[in-house]
C-alpha positions in Angstrom: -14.3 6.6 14.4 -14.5 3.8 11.8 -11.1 2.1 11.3 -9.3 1.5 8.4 -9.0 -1.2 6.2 -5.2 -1.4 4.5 -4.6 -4.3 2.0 -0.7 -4.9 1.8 0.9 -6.4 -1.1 4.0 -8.1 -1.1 6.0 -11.2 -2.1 7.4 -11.7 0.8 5.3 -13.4 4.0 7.7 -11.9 6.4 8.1 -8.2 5.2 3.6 -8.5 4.9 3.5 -9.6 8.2 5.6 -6.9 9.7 3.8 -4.0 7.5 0.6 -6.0 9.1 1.9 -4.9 12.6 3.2 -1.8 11.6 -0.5 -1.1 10.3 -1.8 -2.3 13.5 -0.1 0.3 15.8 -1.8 2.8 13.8 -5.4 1.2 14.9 -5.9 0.3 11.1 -7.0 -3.2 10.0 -4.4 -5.0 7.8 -5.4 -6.9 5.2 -4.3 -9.2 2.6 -4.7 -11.0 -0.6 -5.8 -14.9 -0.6 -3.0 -16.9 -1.9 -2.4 -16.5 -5.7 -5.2 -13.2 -5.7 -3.5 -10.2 -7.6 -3.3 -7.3 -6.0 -6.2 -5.8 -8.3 -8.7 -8.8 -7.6 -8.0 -8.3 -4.0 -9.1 -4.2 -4.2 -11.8 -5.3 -5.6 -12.9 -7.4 -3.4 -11.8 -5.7 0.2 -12.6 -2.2 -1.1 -10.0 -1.2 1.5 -9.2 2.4 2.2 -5.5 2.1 2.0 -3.3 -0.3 -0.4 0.3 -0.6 0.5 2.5 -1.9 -2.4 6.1 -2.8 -2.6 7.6 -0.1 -5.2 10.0 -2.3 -6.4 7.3 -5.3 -7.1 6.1 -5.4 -10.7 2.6 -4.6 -9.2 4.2 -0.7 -8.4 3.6 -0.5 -11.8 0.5 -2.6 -12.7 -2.0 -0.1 -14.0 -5.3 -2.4 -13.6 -4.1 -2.7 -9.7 -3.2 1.4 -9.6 -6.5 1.7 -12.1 -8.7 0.1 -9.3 -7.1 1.5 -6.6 -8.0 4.7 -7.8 -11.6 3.7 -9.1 -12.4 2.6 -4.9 -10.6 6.0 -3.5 -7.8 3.7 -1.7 -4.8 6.0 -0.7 -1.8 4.0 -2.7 1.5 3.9 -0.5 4.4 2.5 -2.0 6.9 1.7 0.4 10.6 0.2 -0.6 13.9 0.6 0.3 16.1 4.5 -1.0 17.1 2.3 -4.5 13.8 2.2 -5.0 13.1 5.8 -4.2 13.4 7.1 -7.9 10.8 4.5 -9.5 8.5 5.7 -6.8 8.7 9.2 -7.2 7.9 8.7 -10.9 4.7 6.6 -9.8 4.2 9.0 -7.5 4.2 11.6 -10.2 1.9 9.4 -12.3 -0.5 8.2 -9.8 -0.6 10.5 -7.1 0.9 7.8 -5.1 2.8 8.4 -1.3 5.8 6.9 -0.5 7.3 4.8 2.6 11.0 4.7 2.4 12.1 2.1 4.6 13.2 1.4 7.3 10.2 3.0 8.7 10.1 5.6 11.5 7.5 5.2 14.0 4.6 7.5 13.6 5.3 7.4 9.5 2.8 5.5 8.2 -0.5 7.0 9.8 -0.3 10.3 8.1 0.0 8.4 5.1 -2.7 6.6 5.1 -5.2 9.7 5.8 -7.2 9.9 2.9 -6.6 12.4 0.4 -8.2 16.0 0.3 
């Protein structure tokens, strides 16, 4: 079974590096943008099957990031905290987006990142 590839975007090293090992358990690959890559440079360029993207991040709403997401068939998760629970669901709506409230339950995220269909 091929494994899959997750990019994670987020502003924060620390909160990145824990998704990274959250994505782990789930015998995916985490992956990450180069320093100063946007997040839609860095779809382009990993083709990942998953992109995991802070909902409350500017990004969330970035249509050339969602826009390529969608053009490579990457699963968009947008994970943040219940405030940011109504901006996602609009995305959501908009983008056919899935949402990670957190904090995160173990054995969340894997069903999120199955691709769609």
């Amino acid at each position: 079974m091929k494994t899959a590839r997750v990019l994670i975007q987020s502003g924060d090293v620390l909160v990145a590096a824990l998704l990274g090992a959250l994505v782990a358990t789930e015998n995916a690959e985490p992956l990450f943008p180069t320093n100063g890559e946007t997040t839609r440079d860095a779809l382009l360029r990993l083709r990942p099957n998953a992109v995991l993207i802070n909902g409350e991040s500017d990004d969330a709403a970035d249509e050339r990031a969602l826009g390529a997401a969608m053009m490579i068939g990457a699963t968009i998760v947008l994970y943040g905290p219940a405030r940011a629970r109504p901006r996602m669901e609009e995305l959501r709506t908009r983008y056919g987006a899935r949402i990670l409230q957190l904090p995160v339950v173990p054995g969340q995220l894997g069903p999120l990142l199955a691709p769609s269909g």
